[in-house]
PyMOL Python script that loads the backbone (N, CA, C, O; Angstrom):
from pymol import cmd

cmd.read_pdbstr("""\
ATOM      1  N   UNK A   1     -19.774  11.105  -3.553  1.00  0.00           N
ATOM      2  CA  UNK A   1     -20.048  12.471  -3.941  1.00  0.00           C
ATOM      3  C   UNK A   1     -19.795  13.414  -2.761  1.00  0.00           C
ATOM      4  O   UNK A   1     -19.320  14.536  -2.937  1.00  0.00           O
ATOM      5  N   UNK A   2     -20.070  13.013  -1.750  1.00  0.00           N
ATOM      6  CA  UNK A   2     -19.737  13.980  -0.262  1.00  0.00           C
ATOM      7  C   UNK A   2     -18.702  14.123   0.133  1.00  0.00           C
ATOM      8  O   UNK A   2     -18.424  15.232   0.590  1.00  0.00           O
ATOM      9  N   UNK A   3     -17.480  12.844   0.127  1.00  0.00           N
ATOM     10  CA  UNK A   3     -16.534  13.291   0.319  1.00  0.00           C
ATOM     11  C   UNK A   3     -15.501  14.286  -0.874  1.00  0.00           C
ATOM     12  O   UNK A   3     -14.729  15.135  -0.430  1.00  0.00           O
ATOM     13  N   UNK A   4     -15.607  14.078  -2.105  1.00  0.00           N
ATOM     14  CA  UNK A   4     -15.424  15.085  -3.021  1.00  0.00           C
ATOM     15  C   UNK A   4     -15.775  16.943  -2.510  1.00  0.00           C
ATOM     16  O   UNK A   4     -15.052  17.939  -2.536  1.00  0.00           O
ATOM     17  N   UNK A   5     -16.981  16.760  -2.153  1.00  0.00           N
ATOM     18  CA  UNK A   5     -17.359  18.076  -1.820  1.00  0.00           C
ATOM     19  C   UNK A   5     -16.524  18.542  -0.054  1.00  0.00           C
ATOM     20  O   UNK A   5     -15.814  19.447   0.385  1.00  0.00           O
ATOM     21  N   UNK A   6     -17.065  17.483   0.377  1.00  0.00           N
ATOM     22  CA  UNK A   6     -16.256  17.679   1.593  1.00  0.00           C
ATOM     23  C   UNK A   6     -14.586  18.224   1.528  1.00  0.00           C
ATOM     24  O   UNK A   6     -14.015  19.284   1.782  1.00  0.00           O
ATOM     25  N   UNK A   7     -14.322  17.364   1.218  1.00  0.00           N
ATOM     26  CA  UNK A   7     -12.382  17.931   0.545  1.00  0.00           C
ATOM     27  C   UNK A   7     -12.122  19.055   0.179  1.00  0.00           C
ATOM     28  O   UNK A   7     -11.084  19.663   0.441  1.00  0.00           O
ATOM     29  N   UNK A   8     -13.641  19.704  -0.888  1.00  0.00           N
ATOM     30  CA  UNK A   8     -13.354  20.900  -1.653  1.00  0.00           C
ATOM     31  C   UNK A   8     -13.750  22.139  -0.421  1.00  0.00           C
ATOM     32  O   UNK A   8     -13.413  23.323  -0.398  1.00  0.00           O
ATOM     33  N   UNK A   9     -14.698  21.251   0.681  1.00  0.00           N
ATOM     34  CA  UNK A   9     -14.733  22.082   1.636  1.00  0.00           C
ATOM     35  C   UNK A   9     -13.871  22.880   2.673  1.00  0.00           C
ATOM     36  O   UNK A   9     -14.025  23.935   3.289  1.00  0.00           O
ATOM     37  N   UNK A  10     -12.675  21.697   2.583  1.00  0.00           N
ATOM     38  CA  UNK A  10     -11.753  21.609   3.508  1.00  0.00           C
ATOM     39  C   UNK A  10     -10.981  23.013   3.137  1.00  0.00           C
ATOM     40  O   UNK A  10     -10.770  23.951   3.905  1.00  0.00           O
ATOM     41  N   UNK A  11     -10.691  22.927   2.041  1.00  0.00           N
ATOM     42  CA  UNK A  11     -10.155  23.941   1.398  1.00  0.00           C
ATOM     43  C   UNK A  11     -10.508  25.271   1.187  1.00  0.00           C
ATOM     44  O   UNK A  11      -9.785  26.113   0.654  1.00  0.00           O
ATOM     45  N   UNK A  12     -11.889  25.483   1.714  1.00  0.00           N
ATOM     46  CA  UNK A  12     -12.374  26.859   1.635  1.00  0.00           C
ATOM     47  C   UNK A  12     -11.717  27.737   1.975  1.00  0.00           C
ATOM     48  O   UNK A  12     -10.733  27.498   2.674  1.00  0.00           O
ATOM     49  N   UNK A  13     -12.131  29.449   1.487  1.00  0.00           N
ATOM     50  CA  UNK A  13     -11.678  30.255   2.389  1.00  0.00           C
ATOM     51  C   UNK A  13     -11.572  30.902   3.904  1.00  0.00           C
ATOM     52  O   UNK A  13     -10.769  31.600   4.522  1.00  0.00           O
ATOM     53  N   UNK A  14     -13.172  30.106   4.208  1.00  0.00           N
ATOM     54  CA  UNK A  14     -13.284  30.367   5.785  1.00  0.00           C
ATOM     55  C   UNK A  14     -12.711  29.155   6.565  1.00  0.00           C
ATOM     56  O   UNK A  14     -12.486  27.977   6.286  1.00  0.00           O
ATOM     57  N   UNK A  15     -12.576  29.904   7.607  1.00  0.00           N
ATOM     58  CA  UNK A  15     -11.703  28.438   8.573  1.00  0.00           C
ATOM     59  C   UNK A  15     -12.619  27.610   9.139  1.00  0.00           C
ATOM     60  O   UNK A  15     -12.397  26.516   9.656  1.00  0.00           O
ATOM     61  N   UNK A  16     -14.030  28.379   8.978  1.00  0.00           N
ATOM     62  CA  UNK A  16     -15.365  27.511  10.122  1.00  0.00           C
ATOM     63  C   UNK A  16     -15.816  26.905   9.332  1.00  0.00           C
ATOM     64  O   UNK A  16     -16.499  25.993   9.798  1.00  0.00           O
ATOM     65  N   UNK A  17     -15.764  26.966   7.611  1.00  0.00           N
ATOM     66  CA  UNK A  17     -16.437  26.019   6.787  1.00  0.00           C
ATOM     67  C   UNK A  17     -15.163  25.099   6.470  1.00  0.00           C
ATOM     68  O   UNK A  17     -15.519  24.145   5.778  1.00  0.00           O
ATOM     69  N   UNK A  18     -13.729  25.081   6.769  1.00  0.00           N
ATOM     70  CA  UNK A  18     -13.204  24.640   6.816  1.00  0.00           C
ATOM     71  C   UNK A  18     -12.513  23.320   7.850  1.00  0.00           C
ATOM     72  O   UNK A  18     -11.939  22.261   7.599  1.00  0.00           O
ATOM     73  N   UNK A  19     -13.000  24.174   9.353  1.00  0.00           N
ATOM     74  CA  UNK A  19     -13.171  23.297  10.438  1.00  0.00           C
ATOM     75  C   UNK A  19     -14.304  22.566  10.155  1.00  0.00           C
ATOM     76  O   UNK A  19     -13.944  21.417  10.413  1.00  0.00           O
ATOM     77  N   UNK A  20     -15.576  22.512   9.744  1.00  0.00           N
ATOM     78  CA  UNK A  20     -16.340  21.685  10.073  1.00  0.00           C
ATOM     79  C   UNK A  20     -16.245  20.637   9.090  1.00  0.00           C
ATOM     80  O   UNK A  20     -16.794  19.584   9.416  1.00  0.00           O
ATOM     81  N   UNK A  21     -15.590  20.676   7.784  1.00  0.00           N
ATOM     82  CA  UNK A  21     -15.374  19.553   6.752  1.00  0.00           C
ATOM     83  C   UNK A  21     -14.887  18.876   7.342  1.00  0.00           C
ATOM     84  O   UNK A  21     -15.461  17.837   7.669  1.00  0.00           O
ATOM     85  N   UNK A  22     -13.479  19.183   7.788  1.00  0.00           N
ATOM     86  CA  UNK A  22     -12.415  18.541   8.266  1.00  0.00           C
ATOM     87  C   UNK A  22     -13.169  17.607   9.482  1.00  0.00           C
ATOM     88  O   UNK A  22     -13.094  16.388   9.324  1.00  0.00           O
ATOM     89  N   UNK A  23     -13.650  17.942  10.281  1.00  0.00           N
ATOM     90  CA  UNK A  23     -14.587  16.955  11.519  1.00  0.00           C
ATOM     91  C   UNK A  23     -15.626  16.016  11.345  1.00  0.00           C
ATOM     92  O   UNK A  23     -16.077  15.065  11.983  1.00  0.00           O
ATOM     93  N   UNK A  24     -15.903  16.685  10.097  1.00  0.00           N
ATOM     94  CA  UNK A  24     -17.204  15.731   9.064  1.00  0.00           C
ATOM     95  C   UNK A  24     -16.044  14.655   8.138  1.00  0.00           C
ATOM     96  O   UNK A  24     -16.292  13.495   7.806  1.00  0.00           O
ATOM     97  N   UNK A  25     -15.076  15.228   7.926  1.00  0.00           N
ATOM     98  CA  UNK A  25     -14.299  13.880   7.008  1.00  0.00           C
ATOM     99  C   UNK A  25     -13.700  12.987   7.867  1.00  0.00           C
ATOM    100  O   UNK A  25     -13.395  11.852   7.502  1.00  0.00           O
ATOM    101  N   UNK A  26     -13.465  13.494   9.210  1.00  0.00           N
ATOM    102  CA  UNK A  26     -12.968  12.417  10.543  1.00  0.00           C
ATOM    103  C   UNK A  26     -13.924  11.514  10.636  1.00  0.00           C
ATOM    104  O   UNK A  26     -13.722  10.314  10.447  1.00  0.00           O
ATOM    105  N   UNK A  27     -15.220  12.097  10.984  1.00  0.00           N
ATOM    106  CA  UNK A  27     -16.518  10.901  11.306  1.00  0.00           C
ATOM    107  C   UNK A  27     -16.394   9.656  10.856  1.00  0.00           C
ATOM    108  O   UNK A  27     -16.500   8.516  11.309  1.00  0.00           O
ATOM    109  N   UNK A  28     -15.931  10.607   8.997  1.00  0.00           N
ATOM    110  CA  UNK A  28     -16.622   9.649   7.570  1.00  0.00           C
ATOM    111  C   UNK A  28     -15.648   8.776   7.619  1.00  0.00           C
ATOM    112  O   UNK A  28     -15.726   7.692   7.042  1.00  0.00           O
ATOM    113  N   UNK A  29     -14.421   9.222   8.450  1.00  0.00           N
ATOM    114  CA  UNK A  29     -13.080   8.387   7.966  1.00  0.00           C
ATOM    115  C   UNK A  29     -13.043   6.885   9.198  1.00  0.00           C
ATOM    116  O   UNK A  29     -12.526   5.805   8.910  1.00  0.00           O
ATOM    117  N   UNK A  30     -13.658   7.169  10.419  1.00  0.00           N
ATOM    118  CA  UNK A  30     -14.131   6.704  11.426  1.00  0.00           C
ATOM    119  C   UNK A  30     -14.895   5.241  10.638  1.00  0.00           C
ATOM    120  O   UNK A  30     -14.377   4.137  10.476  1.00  0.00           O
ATOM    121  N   UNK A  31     -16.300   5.708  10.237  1.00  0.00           N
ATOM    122  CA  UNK A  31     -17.016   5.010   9.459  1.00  0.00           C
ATOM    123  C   UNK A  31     -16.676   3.485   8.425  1.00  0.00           C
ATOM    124  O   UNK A  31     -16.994   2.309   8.247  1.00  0.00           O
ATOM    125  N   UNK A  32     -15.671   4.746   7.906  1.00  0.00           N
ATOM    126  CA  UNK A  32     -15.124   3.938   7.033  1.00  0.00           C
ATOM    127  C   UNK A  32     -13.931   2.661   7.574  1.00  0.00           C
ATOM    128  O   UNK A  32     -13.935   1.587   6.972  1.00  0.00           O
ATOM    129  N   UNK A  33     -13.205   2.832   8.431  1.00  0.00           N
ATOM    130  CA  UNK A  33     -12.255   2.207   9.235  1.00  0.00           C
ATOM    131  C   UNK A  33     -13.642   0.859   9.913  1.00  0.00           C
ATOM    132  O   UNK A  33     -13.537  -0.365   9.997  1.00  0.00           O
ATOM    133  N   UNK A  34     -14.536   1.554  10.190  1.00  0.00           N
ATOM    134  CA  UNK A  34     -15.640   0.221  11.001  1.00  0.00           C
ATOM    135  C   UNK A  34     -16.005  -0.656   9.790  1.00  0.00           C
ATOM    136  O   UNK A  34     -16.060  -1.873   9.967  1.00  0.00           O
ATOM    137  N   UNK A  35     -16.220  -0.221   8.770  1.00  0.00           N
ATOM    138  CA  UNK A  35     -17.028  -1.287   7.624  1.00  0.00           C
ATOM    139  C   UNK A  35     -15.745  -1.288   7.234  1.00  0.00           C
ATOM    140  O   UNK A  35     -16.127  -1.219   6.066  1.00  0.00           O
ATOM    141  N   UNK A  36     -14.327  -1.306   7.104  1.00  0.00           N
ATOM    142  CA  UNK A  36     -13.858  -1.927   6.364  1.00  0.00           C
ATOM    143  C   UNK A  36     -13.297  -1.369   5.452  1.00  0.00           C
ATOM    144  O   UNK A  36     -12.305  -1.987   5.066  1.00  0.00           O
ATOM    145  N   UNK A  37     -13.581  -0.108   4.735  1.00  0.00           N
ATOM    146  CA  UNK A  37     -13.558   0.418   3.610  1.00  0.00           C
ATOM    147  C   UNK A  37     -12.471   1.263   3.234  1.00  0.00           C
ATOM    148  O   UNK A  37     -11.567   1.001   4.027  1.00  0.00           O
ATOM    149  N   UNK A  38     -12.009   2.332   2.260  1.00  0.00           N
ATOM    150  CA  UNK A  38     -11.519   2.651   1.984  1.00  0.00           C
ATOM    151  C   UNK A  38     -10.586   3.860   2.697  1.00  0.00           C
ATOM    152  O   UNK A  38     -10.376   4.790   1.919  1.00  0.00           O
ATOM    153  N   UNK A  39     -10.239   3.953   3.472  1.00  0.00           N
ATOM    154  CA  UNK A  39     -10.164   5.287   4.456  1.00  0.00           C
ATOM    155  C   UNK A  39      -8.987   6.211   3.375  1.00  0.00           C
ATOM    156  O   UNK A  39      -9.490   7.022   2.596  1.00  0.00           O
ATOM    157  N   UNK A  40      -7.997   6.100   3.381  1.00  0.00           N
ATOM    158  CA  UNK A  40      -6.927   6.799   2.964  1.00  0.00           C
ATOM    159  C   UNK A  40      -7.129   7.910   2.350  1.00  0.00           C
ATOM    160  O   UNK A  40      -6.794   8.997   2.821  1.00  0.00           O
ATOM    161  N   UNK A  41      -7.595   7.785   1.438  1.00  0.00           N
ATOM    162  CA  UNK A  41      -8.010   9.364   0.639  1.00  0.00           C
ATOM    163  C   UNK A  41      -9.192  10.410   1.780  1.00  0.00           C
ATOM    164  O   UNK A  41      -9.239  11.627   1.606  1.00  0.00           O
ATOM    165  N   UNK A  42      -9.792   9.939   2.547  1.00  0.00           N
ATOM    166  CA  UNK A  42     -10.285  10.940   3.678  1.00  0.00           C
ATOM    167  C   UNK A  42      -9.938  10.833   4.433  1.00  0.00           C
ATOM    168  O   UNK A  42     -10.311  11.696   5.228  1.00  0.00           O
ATOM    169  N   UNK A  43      -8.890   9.738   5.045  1.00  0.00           N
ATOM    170  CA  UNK A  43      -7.648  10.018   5.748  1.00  0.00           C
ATOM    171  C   UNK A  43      -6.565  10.808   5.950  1.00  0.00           C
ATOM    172  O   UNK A  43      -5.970  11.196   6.956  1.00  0.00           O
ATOM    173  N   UNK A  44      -6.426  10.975   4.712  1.00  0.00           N
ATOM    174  CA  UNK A  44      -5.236  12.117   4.292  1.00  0.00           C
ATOM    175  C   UNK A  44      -5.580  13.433   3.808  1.00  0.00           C
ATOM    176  O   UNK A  44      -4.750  14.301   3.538  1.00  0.00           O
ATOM    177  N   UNK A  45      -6.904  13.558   3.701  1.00  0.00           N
ATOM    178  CA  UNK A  45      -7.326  15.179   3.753  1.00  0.00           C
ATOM    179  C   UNK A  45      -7.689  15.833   5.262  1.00  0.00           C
ATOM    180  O   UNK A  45      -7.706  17.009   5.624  1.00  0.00           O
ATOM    181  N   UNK A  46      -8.012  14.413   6.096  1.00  0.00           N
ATOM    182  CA  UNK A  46      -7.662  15.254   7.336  1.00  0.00           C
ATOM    183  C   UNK A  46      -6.460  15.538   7.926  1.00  0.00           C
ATOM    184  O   UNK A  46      -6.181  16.526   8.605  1.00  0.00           O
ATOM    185  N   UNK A  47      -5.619  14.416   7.564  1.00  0.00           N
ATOM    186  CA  UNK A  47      -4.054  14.827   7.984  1.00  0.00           C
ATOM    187  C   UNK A  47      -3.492  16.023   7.139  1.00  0.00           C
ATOM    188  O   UNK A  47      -2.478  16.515   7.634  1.00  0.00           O
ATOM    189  N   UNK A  48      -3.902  16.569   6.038  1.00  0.00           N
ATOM    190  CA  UNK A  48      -3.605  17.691   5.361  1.00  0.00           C
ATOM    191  C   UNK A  48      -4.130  18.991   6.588  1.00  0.00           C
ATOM    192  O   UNK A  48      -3.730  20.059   7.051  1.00  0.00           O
ATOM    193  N   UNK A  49      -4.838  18.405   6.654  1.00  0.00           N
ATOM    194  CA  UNK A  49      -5.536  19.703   7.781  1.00  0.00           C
ATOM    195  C   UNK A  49      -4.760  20.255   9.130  1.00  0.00           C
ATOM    196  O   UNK A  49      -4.844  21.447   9.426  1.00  0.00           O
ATOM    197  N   UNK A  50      -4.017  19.348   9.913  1.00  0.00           N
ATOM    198  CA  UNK A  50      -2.727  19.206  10.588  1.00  0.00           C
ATOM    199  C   UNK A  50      -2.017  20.815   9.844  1.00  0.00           C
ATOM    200  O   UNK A  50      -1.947  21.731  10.664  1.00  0.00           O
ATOM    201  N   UNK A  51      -1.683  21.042   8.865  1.00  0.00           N
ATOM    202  CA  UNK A  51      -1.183  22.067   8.695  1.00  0.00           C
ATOM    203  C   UNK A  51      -1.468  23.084   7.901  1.00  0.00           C
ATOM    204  O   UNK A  51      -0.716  23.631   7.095  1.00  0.00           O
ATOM    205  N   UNK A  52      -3.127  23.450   8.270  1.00  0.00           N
ATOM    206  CA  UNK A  52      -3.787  24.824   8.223  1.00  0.00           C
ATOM    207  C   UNK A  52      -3.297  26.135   8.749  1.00  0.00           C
ATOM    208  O   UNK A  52      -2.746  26.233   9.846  1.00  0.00           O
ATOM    209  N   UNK A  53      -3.423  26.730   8.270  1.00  0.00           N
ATOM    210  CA  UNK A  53      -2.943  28.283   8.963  1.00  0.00           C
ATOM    211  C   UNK A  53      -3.617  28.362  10.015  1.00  0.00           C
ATOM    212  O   UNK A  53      -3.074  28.224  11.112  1.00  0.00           O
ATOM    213  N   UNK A  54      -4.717  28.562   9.904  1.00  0.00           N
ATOM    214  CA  UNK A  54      -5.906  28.488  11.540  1.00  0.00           C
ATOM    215  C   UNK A  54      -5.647  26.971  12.312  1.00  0.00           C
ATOM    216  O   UNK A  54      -5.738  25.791  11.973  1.00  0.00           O
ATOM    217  N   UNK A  55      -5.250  27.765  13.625  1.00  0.00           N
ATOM    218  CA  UNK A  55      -5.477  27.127  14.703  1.00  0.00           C
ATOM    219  C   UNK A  55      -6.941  26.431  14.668  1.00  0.00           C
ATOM    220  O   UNK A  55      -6.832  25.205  14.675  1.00  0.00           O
ATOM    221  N   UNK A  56      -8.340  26.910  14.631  1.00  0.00           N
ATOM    222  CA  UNK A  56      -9.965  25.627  14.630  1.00  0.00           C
ATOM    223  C   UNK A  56      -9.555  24.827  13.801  1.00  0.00           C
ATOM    224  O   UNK A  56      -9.727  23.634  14.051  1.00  0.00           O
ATOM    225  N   UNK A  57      -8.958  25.170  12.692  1.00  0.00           N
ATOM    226  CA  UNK A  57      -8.725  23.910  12.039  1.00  0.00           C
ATOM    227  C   UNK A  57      -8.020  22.626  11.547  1.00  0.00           C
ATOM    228  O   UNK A  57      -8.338  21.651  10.867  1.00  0.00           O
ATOM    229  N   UNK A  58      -6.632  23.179  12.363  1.00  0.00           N
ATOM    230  CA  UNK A  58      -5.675  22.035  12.741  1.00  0.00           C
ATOM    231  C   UNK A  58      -6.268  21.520  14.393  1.00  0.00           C
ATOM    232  O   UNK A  58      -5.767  20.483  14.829  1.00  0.00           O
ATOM    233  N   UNK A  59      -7.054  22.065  15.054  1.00  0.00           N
ATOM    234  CA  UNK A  59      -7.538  21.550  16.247  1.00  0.00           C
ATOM    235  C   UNK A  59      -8.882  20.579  15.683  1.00  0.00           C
ATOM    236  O   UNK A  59      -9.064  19.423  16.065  1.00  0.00           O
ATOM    237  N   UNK A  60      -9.582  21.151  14.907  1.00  0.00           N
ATOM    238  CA  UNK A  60     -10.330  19.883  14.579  1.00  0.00           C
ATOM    239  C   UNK A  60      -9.643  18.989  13.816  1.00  0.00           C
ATOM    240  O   UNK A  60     -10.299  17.977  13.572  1.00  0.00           O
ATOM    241  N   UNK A  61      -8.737  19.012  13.435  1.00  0.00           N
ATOM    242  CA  UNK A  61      -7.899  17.472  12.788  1.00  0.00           C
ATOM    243  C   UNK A  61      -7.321  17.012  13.676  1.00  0.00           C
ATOM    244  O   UNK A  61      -7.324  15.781  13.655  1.00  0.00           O
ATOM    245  N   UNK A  62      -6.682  17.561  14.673  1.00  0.00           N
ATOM    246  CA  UNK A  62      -6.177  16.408  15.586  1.00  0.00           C
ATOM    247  C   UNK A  62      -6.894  16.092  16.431  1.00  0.00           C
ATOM    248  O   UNK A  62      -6.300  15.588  17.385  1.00  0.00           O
ATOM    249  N   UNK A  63      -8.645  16.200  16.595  1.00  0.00           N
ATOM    250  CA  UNK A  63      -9.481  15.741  17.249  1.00  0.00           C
ATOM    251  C   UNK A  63     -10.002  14.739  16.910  1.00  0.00           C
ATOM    252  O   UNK A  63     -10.306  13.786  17.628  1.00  0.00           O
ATOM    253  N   UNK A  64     -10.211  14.908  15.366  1.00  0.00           N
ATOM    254  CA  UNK A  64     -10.805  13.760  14.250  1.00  0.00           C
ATOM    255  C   UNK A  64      -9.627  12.874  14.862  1.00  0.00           C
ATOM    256  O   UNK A  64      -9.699  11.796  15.452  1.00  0.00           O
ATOM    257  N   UNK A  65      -8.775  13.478  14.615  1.00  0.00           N
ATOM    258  CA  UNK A  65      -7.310  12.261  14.260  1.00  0.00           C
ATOM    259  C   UNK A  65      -7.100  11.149  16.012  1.00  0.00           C
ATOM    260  O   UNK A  65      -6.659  10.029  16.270  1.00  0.00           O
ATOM    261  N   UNK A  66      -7.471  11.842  16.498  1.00  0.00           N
ATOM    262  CA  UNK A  66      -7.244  10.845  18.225  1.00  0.00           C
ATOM    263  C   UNK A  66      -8.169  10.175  17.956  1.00  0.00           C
ATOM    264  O   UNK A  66      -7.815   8.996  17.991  1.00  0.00           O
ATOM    265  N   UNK A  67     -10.011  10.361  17.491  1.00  0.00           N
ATOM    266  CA  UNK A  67     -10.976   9.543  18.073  1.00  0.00           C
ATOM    267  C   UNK A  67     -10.101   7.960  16.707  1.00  0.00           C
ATOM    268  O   UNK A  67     -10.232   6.759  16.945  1.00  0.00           O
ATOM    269  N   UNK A  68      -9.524   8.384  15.772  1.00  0.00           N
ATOM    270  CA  UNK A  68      -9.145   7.149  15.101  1.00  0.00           C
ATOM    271  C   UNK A  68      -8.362   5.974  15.879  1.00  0.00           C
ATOM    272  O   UNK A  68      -7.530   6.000  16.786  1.00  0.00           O
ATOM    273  N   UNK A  69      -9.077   4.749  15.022  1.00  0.00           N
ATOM    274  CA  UNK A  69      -8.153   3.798  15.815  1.00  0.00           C
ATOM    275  C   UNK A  69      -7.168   3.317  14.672  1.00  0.00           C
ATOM    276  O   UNK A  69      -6.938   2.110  14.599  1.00  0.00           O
ATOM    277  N   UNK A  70      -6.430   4.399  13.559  1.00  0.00           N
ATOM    278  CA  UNK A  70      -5.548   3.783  12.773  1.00  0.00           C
ATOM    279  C   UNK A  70      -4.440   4.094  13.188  1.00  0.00           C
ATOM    280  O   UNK A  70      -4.339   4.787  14.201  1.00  0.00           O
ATOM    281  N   UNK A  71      -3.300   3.632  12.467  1.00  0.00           N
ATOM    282  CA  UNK A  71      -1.991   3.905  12.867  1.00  0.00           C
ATOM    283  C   UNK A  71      -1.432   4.841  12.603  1.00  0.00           C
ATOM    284  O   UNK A  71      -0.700   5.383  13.431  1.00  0.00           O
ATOM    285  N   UNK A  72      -1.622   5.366  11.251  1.00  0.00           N
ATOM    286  CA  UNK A  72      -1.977   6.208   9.736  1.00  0.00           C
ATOM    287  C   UNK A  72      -2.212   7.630  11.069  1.00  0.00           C
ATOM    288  O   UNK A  72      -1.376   8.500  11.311  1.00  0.00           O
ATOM    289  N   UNK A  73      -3.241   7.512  11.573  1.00  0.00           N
ATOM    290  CA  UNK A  73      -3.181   8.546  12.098  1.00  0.00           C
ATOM    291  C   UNK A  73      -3.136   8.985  13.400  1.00  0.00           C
ATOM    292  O   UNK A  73      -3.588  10.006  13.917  1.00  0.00           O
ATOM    293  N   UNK A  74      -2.350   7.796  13.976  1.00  0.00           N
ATOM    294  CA  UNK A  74      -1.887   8.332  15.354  1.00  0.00           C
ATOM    295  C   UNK A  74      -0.526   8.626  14.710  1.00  0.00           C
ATOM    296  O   UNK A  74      -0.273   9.824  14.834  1.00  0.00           O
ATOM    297  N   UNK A  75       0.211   8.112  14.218  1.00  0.00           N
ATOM    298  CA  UNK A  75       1.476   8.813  13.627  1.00  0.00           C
ATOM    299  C   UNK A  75       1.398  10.114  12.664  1.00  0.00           C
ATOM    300  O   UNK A  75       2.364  10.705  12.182  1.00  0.00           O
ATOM    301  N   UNK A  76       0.420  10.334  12.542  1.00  0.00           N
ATOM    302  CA  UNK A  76       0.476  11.759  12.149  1.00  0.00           C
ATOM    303  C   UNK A  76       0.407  13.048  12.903  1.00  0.00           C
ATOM    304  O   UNK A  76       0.880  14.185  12.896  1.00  0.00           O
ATOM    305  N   UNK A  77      -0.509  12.208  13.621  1.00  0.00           N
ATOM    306  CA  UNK A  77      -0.867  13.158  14.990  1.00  0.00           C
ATOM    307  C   UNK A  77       0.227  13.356  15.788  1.00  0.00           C
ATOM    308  O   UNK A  77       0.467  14.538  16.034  1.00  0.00           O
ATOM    309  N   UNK A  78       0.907  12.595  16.229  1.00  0.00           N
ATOM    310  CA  UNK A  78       2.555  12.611  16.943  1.00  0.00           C
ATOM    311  C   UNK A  78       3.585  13.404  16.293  1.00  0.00           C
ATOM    312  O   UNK A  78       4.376  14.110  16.919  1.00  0.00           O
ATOM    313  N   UNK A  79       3.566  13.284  15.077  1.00  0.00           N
ATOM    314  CA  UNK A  79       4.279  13.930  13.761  1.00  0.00           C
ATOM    315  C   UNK A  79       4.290  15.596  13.743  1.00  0.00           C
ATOM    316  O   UNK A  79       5.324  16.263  13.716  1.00  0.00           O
ATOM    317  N   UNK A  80       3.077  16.080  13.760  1.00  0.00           N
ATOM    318  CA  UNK A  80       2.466  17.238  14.151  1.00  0.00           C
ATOM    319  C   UNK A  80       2.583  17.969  15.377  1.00  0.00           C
ATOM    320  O   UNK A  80       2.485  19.183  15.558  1.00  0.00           O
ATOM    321  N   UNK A  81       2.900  16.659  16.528  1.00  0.00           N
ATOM    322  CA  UNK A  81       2.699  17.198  17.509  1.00  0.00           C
ATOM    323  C   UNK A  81       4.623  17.906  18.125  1.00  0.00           C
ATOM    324  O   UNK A  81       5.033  18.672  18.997  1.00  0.00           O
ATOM    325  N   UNK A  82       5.209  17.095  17.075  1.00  0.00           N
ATOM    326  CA  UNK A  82       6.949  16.996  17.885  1.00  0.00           C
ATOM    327  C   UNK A  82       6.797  18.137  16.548  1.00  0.00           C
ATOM    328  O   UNK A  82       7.845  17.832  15.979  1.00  0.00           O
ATOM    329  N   UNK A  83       6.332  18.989  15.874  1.00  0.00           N
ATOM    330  CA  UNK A  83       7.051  20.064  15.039  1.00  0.00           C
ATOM    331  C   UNK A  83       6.370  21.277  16.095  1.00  0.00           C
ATOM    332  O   UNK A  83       6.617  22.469  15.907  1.00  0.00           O
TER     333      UNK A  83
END
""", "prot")
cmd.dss("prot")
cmd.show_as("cartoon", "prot")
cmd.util.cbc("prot")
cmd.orient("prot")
């Protein structure tokens, strides 16, 4: 149920309720990578975030996106970084 809302957060109109989803879906995505679980779908709403109009909020995705230890998103992060 949180990450649903979270996502819909991501998407807000403000960039600060928008930055902070996006850092809250890194954690969750973090989390999820330790137990095992499902990451991809809150994986890829933070890599959506990579190309926000606001600068806080492509900076909190590629913050989320370094503390990861996936591949998924160090290549996104690199991806982002050479445009």
């Amino acid at each position: 149920v949180a990450i649903q809302s979270l996502t819909q957060a991501a998407q807000d109109a403000d960039e600060v309720v928008r930055a902070a989803a996006v850092e809250t879906l890194g954690v969750y995505t973090a989390r999820l990578l330790d137990q095992e679980g499902d990451f991809q779908p809150v994986l890829a709403a933070v890599i959506d975030a990579l190309h926000d109009e606001d600068w806080s909020v492509r900076h909190s995705a590629a913050d989320a996106l370094i503390d990861l230890d996936a591949p998924e998103a160090k290549l996104a992060l690199q991806a982002a970084l050479n445009r």
